[in-house]
Every structure is written in C-alpha cells, then in structure tokens.
C-alpha positions in Angstrom: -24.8 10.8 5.7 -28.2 11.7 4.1 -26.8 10.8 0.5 -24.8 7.8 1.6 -28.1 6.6 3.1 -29.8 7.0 -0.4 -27.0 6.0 -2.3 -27.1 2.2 -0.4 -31.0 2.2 -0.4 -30.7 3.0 -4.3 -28.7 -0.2 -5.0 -30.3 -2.6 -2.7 -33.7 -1.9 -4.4 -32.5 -0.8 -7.7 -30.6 -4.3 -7.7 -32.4 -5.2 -10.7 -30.8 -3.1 -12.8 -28.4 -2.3 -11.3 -25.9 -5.7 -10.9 -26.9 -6.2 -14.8 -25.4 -2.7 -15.3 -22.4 -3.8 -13.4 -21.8 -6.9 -15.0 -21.6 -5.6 -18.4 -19.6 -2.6 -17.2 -17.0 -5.4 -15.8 -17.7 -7.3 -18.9 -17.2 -3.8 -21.2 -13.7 -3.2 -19.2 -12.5 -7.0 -19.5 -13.5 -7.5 -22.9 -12.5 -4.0 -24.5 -8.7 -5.0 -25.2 -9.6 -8.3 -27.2 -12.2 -5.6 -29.5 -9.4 -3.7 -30.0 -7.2 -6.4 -31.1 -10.1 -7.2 -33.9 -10.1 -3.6 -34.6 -6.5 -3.9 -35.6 -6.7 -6.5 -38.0 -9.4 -4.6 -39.6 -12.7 -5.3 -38.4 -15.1 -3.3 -38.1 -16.3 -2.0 -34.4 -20.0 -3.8 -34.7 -18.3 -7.3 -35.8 -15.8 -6.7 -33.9 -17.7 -7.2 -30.6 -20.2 -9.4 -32.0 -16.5 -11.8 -32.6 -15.4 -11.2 -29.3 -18.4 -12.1 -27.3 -19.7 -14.9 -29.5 -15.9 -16.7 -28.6 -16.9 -16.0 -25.1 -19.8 -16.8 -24.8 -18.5 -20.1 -27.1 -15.9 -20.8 -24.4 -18.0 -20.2 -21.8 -20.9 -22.8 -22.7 -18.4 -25.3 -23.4 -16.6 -25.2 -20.1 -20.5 -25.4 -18.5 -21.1 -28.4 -20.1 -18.1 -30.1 -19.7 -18.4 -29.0 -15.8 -22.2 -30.6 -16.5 -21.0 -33.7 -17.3 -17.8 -34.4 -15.3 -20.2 -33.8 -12.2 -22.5 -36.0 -13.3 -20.3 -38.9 -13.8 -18.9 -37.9 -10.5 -22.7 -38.0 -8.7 -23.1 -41.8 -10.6 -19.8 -42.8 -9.1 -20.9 -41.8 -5.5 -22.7 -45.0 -4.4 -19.1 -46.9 -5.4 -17.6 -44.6 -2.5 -20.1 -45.9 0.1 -17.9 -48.5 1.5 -14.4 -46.4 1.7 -16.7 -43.5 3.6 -18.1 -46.1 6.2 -14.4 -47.6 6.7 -13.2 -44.0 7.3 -15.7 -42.6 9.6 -15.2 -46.1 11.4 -12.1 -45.4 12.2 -12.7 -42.0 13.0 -15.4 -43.3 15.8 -13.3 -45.6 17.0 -10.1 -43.1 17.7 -12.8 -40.7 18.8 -13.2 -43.0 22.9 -12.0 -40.7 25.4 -13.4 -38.4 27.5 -14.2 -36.0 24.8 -16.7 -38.4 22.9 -18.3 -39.1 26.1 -19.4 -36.0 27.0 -20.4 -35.6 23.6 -22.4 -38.5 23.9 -23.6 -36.9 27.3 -25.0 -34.0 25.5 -26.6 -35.5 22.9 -28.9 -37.9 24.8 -29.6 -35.1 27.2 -30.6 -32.8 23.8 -33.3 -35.7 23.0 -34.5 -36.1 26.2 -35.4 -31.5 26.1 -36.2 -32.1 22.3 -38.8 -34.8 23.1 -42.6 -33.6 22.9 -44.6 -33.7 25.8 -47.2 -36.5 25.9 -51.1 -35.2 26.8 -52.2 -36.0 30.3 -53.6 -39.5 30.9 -52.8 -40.3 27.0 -50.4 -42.5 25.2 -50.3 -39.6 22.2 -47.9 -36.6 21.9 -50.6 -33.5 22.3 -50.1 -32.0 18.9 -51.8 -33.7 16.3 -49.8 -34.7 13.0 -49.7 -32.2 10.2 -50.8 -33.8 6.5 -49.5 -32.4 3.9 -51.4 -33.5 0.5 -49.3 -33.2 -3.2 -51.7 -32.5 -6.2 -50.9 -34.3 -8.5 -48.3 -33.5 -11.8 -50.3 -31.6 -14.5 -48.1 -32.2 -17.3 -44.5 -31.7 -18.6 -44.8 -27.6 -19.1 -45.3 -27.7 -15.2 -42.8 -29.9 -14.4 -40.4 -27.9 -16.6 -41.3 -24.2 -15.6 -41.0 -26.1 -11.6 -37.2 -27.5 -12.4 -36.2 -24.3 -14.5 -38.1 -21.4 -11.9 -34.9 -20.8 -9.7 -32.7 -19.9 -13.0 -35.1 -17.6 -14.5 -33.7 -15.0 -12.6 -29.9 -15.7 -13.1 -30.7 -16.1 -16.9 -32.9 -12.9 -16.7 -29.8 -10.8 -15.5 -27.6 -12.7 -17.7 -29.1 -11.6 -20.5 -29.6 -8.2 -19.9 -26.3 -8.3 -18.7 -25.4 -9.4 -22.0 -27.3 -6.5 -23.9 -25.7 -4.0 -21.7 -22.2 -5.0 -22.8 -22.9 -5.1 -26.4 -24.0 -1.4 -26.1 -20.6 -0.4 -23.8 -18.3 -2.0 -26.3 -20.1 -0.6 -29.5 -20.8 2.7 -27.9 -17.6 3.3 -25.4 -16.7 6.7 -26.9 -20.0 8.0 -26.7 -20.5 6.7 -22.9 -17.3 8.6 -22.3 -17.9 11.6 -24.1 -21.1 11.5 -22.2 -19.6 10.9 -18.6 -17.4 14.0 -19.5 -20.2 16.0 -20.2 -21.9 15.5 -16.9 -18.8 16.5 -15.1 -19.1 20.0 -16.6 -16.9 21.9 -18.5 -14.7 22.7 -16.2 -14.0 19.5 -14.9 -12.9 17.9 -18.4 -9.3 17.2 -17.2 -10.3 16.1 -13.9 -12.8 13.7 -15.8 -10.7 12.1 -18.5 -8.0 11.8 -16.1 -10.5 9.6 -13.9 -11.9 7.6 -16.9 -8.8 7.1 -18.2 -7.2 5.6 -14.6 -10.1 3.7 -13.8 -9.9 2.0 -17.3 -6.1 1.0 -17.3 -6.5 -0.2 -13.5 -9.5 -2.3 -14.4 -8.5 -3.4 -17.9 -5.0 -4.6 -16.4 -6.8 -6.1 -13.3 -9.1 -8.1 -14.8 -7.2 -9.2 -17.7 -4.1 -10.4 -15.3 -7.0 -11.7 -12.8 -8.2 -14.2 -15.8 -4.4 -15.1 -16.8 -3.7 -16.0 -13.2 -6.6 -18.0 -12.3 -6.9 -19.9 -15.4 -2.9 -20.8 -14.7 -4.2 -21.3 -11.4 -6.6 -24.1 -12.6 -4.6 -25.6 -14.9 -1.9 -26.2 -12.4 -4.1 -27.6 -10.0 -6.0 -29.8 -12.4 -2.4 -31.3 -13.4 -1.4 -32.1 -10.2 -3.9 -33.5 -9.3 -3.9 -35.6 -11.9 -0.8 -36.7 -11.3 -2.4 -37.6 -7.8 -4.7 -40.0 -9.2 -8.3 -37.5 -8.3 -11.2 -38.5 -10.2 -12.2 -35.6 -12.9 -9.2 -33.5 -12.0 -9.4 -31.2 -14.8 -13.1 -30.6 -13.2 -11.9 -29.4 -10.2 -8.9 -27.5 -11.8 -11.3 -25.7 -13.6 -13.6 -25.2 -10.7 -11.0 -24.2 -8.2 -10.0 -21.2 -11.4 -13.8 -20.3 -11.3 -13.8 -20.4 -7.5 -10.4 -17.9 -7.1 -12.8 -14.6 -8.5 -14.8 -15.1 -5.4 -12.7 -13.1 -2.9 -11.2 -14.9 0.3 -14.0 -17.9 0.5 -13.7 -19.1 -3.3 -10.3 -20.4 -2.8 -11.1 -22.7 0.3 -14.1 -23.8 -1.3 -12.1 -24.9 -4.8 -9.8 -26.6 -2.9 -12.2 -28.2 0.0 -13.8 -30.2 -3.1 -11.0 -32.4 -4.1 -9.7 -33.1 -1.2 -13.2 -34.3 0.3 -13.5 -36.8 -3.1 -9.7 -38.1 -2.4 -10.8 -38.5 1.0 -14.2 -40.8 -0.3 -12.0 -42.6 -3.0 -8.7 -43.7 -1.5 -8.6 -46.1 1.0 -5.8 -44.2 3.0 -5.0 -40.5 3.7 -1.8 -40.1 1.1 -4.1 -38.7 -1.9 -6.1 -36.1 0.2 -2.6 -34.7 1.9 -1.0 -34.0 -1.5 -4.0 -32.7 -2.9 -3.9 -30.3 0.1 -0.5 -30.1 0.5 -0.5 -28.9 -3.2 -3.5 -26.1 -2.6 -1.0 -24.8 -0.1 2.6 -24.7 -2.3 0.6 -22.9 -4.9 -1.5 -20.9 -3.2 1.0 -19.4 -0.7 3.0 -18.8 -4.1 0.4 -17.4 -6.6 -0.8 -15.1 -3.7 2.5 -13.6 -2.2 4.4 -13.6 -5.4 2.5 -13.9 -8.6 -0.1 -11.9 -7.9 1.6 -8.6 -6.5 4.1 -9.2 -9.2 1.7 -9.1 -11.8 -1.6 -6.7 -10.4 -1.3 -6.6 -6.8 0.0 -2.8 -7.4 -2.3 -1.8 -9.9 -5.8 -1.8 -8.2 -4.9 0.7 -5.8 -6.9 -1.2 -3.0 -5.5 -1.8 1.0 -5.7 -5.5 1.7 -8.3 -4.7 4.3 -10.7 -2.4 2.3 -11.2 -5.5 -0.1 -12.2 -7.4 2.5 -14.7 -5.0 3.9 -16.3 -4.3 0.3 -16.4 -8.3 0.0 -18.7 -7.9 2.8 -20.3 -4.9 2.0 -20.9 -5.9 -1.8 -22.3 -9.0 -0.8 -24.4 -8.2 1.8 -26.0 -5.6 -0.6 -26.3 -8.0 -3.9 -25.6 -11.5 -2.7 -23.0 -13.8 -4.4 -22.7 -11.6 -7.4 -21.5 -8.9 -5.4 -19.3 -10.6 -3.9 -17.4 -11.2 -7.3 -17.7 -7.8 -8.3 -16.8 -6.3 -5.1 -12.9 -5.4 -6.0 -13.7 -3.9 -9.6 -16.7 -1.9 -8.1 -14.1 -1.1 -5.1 -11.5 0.2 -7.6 -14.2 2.5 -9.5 -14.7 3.9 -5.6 -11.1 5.0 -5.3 -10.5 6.4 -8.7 -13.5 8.7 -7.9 -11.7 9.7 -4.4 -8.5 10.2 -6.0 -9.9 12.7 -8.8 -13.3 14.2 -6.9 -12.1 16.4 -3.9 -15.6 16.0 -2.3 -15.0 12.2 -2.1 -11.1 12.6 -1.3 -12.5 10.6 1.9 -13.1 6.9 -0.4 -9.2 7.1 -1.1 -8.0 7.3 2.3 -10.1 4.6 3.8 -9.8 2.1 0.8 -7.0 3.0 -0.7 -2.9 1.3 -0.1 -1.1 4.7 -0.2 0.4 5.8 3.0 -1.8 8.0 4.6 0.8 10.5 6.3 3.8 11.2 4.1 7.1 9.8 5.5 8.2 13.2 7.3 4.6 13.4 8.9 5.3 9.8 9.8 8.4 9.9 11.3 7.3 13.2 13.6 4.2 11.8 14.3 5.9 8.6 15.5 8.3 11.2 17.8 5.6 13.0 19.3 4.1 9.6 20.1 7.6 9.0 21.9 8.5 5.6 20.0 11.4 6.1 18.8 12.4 2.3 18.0 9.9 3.0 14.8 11.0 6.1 13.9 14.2 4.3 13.2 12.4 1.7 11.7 10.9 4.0 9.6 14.1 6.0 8.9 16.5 2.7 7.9 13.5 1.8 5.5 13.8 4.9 3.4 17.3 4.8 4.0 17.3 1.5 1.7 16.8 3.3 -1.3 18.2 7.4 -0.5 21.7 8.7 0.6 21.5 10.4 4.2 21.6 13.4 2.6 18.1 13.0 1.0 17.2 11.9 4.4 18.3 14.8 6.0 16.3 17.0 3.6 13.0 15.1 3.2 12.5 13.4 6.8 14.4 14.9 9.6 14.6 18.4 8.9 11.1 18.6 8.2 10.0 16.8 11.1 11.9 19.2 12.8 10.1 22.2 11.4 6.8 20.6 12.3 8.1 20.4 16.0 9.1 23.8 15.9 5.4 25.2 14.6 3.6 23.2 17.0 5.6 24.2 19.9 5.2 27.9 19.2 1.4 27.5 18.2 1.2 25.9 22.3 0.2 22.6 20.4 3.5 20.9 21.8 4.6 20.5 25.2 8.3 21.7 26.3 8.9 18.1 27.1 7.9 16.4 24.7 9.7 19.0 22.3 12.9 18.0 24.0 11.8 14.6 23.9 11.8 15.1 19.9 14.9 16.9 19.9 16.9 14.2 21.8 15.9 11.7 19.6 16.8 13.7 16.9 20.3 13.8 17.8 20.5 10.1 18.5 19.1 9.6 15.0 21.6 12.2 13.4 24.3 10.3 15.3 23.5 7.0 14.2 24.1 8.5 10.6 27.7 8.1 11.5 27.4 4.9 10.2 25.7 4.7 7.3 27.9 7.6 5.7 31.0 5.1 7.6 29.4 2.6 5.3 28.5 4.8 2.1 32.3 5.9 2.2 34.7 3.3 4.0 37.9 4.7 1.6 37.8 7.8 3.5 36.6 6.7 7.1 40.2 6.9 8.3 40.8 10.4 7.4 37.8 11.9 9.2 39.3 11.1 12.8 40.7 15.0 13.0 37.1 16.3 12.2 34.7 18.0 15.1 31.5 19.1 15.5 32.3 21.4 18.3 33.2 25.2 19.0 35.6 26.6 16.2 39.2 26.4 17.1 39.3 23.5 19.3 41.9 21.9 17.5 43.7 24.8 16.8 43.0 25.1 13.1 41.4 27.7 10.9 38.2 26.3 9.5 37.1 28.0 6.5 33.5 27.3 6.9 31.1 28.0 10.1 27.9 26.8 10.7 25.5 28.9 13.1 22.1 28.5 14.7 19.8 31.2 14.5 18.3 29.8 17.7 19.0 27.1 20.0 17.6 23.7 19.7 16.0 22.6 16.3 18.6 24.8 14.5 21.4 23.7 16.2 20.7 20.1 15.5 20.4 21.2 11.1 24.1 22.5 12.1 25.0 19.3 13.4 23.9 17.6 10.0 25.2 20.3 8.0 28.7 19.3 9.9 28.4 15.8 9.3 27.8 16.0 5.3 30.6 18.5 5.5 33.1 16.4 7.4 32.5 13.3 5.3 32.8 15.4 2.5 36.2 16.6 2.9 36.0 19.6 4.5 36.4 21.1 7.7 33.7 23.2 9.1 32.9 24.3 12.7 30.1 25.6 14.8 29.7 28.7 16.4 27.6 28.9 19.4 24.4 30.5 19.6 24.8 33.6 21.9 24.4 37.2 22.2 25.3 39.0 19.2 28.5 40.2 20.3 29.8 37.0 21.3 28.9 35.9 17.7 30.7 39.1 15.9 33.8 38.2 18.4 33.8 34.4 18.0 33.7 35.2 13.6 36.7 37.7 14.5 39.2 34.9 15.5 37.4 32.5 13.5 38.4 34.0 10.5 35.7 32.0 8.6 35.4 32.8 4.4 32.1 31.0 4.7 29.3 31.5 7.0 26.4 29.2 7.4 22.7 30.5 9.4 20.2 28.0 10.0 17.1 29.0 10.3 14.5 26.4 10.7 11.8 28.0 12.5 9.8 30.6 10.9 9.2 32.5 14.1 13.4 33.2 14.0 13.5 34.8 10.5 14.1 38.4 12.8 17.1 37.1 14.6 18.2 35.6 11.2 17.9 38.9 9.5 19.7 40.5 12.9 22.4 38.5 12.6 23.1 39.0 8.8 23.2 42.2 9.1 25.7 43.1 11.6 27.7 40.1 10.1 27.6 42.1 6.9 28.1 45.4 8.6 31.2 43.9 10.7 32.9 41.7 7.9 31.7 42.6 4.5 34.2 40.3 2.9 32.3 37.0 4.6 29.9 35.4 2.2 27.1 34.3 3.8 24.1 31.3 3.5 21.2 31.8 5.3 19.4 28.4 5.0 15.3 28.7 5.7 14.9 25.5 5.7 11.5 23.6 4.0 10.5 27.0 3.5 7.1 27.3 2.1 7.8 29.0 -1.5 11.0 28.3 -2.2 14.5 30.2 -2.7 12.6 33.0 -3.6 10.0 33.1 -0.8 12.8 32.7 1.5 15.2 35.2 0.0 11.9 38.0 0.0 11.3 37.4 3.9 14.8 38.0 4.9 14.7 41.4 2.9 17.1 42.9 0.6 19.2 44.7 3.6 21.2 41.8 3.9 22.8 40.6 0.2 23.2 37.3 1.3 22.8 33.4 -0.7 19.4 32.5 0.7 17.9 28.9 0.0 15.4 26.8 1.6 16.8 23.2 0.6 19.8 21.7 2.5 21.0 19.9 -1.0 21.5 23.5 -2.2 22.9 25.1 1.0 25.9 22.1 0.8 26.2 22.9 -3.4 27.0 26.7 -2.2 29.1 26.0 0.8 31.1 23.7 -1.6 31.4 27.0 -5.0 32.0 29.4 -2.2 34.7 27.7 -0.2 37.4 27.6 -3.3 40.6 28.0 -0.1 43.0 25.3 0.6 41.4 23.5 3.5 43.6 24.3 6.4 44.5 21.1 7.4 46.0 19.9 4.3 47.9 23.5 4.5 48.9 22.8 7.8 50.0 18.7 6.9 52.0 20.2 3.8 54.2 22.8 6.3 55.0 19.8 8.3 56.5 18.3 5.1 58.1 20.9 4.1 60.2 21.4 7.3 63.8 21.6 7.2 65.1 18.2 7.8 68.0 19.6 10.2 64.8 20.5 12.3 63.8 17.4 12.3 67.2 15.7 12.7 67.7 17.6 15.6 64.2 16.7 17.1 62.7 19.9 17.2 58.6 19.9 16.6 
C-alpha cells in the first residue's frame, strides 16, 4: 500500500515529465513499424525516423489547419442559423404547455424571488455596494500575443518534449531495451524479453489497428453525412475519428456535433435523425464486430478495467490521460502477467477467466447453481467431445469435492449435493454422445450400467470403485464412453473385499477397471489389487488415479510395485488400454452369432 501510495503521488506531481515520457513512449510503439518499413528499403535508422515523423507531423498540421478553417467558416455561418434556431425552440416552447412546464415555471419564479438580494432597511438600494472592476489599458501587440497564446504554452511545451522523447525511443530502441533488461537482472533476462516483447506486439498491433479503424471510422461518417446534406461533413468525419481515441465520451461527443448543426441548419428534423441514425448503424457495427475482429483480443484488457483506468488516468493527468489510459493499462498487465509480485494487475484488469473451467464448474456446484454449471458445461461442450469433458471438467471437479470434503472444508450435504448433480450432468451426456453418434444409437438399447450379469451376459470388461460416491460416478462415465463405443462393460459394486473376489469369480471379467479418484483411497486401491492379483493372476488390471498430481508415473510409484498392474492418471488413457487389453469377441455379438447359427429344424419346430 506504502508503494502504491508513492507510486500515484510520483505521477501526479511528476506529471511534467512524466505524460511527455508517455506520449513519446505511445508515439515510439505506434510509429516503430513505419521506421522499419524505411529501414527495409534501405534507409538508414537516423533518416529513417527523421522520414517518418516529419510525414507525421506533415499530416498532422495539415488536418489542424484544414479543421482551422472548416470551423471557422462554420462560426461565420452561425448568425445565418439564427432564424431556424428561434423557429425550433418555438416550437419546442409551445409543445412544452402542460403541467410539466408549469411547475417548471413555478420553480423558476420562486428561485428569483430566494436569489433576489436583500434591500438595506429604510433604503431603496440593495446593501452591497457594486464592485468596479477597472481594465488597464493594451500595452502593445507582444502583450496581446503572449495573452491569446498563454493557455497553449503548456500543450506546445509537452508537445515538444514529447516530440524529443520519441526521436530518442525510435533512434535508440535497442539500447532502451537492452537497458530495461539490464535492470531486471540477470536472472530475469527471459522473464524480461518475454515482457518487452508482449507488450510491444500488443501495443504496436493496438495502436496501429486503433488508427486504421478510426480513420475508416471518419471517413465513413464524413461520407454519409455528406450524402445527408451537413455543412463541412468531412470536418466532422474527421473530428468524430479524432474524437473515437478518447475512450467512452469521445464517441458521443463526435457525434453530438453534427447532429446539433443539422439540427440549426434544416428547417425540419429529417437531417439530424439520419445523421444520428447513422452514428448508431456504424457505431453498433465498428464496436461489436470490427473492433474485436481486428484488436479487441489483443490488448488483453476486461471491458471494465478500461473503464476504470479511463477514470483513473484522467483523474491523475486530465484529458491526456484519458487518451492514453488503455496503452498505459496494457503496459500494467504485461507487467502482471510476467512479474509474479504484480501477478495481482493481471487479475483485476485483465479478460482471462479468473478460475479455470474445472474450478468454475465446482465452484458453481458448491454454490448449488446447477442451471450454470450446465451453462457452463454445454459451452465447452461446443468445441470438445464428452470425453474431453469428462477428463478436464467433471472429473476434476470431482476430485476437488473429494479433497475438500476430507480436509472438513465441505459439508456432507453439500458433497451429496455435488454428487447428485453430477450424475444428472453425466446423464444428460446421453444425448450429446446420442447426437455425436446417431448411426449407432439403435444398437446401444441392450447396454447397462448396472451390476454385472443382469442381462445374463459375460461382460468382458468391469469397472470398480475404490470407494463409494465420487468413484462410482468416474465408473458411470467410464460405462457410458464404453457403451457408446461398442463394448459391453459392467460395474461391480463397491463392497467388502470378499464380495468383490466373489462377484469377479462369476463375472469372469478379462479386464478390470479401479477408480480411484480420491487420494485418501489409494490404500483400499492397493488392497484391492492385490488380492485381485493374488486370486486371479490371469486378470489384467487398470487402476485409474485420476488427475493425479505427477502423472502416470507419480501414480504408478504410490500404488507400489506389489501390485504389477496398468496405472494411469488420465481417463483418455485408461479408455486407450481398456480398448488394447480387451482383444475377446464381445459377448453379445458371440451370443447373436449362436442364435444364427441354430439348426433351422430348431427353429422350424419353434424351439428357443
């Protein structure tokens, strides 16, 4: 708090310098790819930016003096308007008679009547006495001069220096650089370049497509609003393109001025509607399409955080900080995105996602809303297969339930709260993989999701929870991508070991799936491998840690080497094993192809 205190008292007195500095830094990063372009075609770096900023600077005086002169044709024309303004606010007075305007009216004499000054007592005078005011008189021309050009010394003072500044950044960049890398130490050099080098592309590209946009943006305002019929449109195109770097008010304040003039000029309301109308089409359309389209990605701001930098920014250097409040903004985030100690600037100004999806969606479980944890999973379903769902979403989410609940930071009910909507989630996945594969929909109808054997086949894959609860709902997805895939796999309940040994006896299984989700059940996982083992050595075994932190290998080392089992921590993997490992004819299509294969006598006679 100390150094943000010192940091903001810094700039507001050290404005002097500082929004020079600025400037030409936002000046050094806009004009840099036009120096390289000289530098291509073989110039040399010195009159290479002496080219580039004496076109600007070219460019720039000429569209101040055309701006000069178009507004002052436009202040010698206002005394024609008189007559259309008194017809307009005439008509406005007279719709203006009901209650409304009397009250109005009300209010106003009444605010004369407070207003007026007391008279003295006995006297026909008000009891102050009048102030005089006496003008010496004009000196000379020098004085008259320095009086009319005072208020633009300072502008011009910072323009210039700004101007200094730039030429310094553009002849000297790698030198800046090289410096700014030395100052981050040694062992920060790949932190550092990685920094300079983001914060250049983002504001090189941002500013560059900022001055593309808003001078198409002027241009196609000052054409249609000459095909209106406004006075000097090019003048206000080229204002309202001036007008859109100011963030927020610039664009209401471009458009405000042609509209007002149509309003003074025309005798009727047509002219000022298009002209509004048309600030609306093309501001609704640069703003939600061109603009993302073109840099709306690339600053790497929230739409809010601009907004409270605009205010920030301009509260601490006026106007001009307003215009440079999104560059300076961007510099801000790079910093927090590279500098761990000011990891803090990215998450309050920057548009990534704060929580990852998986934190999200568990966070949004927790919370008990479960209509935006669908939301949330149908948005990333858009773009992944349920699978990757499965893997990057749920199942962690699941995990994170399971931690908290055994570290007492979750709540038995609102961990079966969690769970249940879990399964409603997993079962709405029905459809999607309905939708993903609608060949095969029809063939799945004999598939189950229940106890092994309740259909009276031989499955040649089981699933089985190391625990109840979280585990048994990875089973239910590890049966669903099974089922859908072709094969038929079961479940085995989750009871004492030697129902588990008995259940796998008449089973039969060749495969045999533990989930393990928790990492508080890795015991009862290793217990359960290895009286699996010791009962059927011939079963091949997956023991699926799920997310676990490390890997295959982490995973594989915490069950131990007792149990010589396939061990993975990734559900994508798990499936890719189940599917090597389970090389038997599935058992229905054995059972469907003895049906066939009956004697037709048999079935001539009727006989099953």
């Amino acid at each position: 708090m100390i150094a943000f205190v010192l940091a903001i008292t810094t700039l507001y007195f050290g404005r002097r310098i500082f929004i020079p500095f600025a400037l030409a830094l936002v000046f050094s990063f806009l004009l840099s790819p036009f120096v390289g372009l000289f530098e291509k075609i073989r110039f040399r770096r010195v009159p290479a930016v002496i080219a580039v900023l004496v076109v600007s600077l070219a460019l720039m005086g000429l569209a101040t003096w055309s701006l000069a002169g178009q507004m002052v044709a436009i202040m010698n024309q206002l005394p024609d308007f008189k007559d259309n303004l008194d017809e307009k606010i005439a008509s406005l007075r007279g719709a203006n008679t009901g209650g409304l305007s009397k009250a109005t009216a009300t209010i106003q004499e009444l605010n004369k009547e407070l207003s007026a000054q007391p008279k003295a007592a006995g006297q026909g005078r008000p009891s102050r006495p009048v102030q005089v005011q006496v003008t010496p008189p004009s000196s000379g021309f020098i004085q008259d001069l320095g009086a009319l050009l005072g208020p633009l010394s300072g502008p011009a003072e910072t323009t210039v220096i700004a101007i200094i500044f730039t030429v310094f950044m553009l002849v000297k960049r790698e030198d800046l650089r090289n410096r700014a890398l030395r100052l981050a130490g040694r062992g920060q050099l790949s932190v550092m370049t990685q920094a300079l080098d983001d914060a250049g592309r983002r504001l090189s590209r941002y500013l560059v497509m900022q001055f593309l946009v808003n001078a198409g943006y002027g241009l196609a305002y000052g054409v249609a609003l000459y095909l209106i019929g406004i006075p000097q449109a090019l003048l206000w195109g080229l204002i309202a393109g001036l007008l859109r770097f100011v963030p927020y008010i610039g664009t209401f304040l471009g458009a405000s001025m042609p509209v007002v003039l149509a309003i003074a000029v025309f005798p009727g309301w047509r002219q000022a509607g298009l002209a509004f109308g048309t600030f609306l089409v093309l501001e609704l359309t640069v703003s939600n399409f061109v603009e993302p389209m073109l840099y709306g990605a690339h600053t790497g701001i929230s739409s809010l955080a601009i907004l409270v930098a605009a205010v920030f920014w301009a509260t601490l250097w006026g106007p001009v900080g307003l215009i440079l409040s999104t560059p300076l903004t961007v510099c801000l985030v790079v910093l927090g995105r590279y500098v761990p100690q000011l990891n803090f600037l990215e998450v309050l100004l920057g548009d990534e996602p704060v929580l990852p999806p998986e934190q999200l969606f568990y966070q949004r479980l927790v919370a008990g809303d479960e209509e935006e944890a669908r939301t949330i999973a149908l948005a990333y379903l858009k773009e992944h297969p349920v699978e990757s769902f499965y893997e990057s979403i749920l199942v962690p989410a699941l995990r994170l339930a399971e931690h908290d609940f055994h570290n007492n930071a979750l709540d038995d009910e609102t961990r079966r709260s969690i769970l249940r909507s879990s399964a409603d989630v997993i079962d709405d996945m029905d459809d999607q993989l309905a939708l993903a594969d609608s060949t095969h929909a029809g063939e799945h109808a004999y598939r189950n999701r229940n106890q092994c054997g309740v259909e009276g086949l031989t499955a040649r894959v089981a699933c089985l929870p190391a625990r109840s609860g979280a585990d048994e709902l990875v089973i239910t997805m590890l049966l669903q991508l099974l089922q859908y895939q072709g094969q038929y796999a079961c479940r085995l309940k989750a009871q004492d070991l030697d129902e588990v040994l008995a259940q796998v006896s008449r089973q039969k299984p060749s495969v045999l799936c533990i989930s393990c989700i928790s990492p508080f059940a890795t015991s009862s996982a290793r217990s359960l491998c290895r009286h699996l083992k010791a009962a059927h050595p011939d079963l091949r075994i997956i023991v699926g840690f799920w997310g676990f932190d490390g890997g295959d290998a982490a995973a594989s080392e915490r069950l131990g080497q007792n149990c010589p089992s396939f061990v993975t921590a990734s559900l994508s993997e798990c499936l890719n094993q189940i599917r090597r490992l389970s090389v038997e004819p599935d058992a229905f299509e054995v059972a469907e192809k003895s049906k066939r294969l009956t004697a037709p006598s048999e079935r001539l006679a009727g006989k099953p």
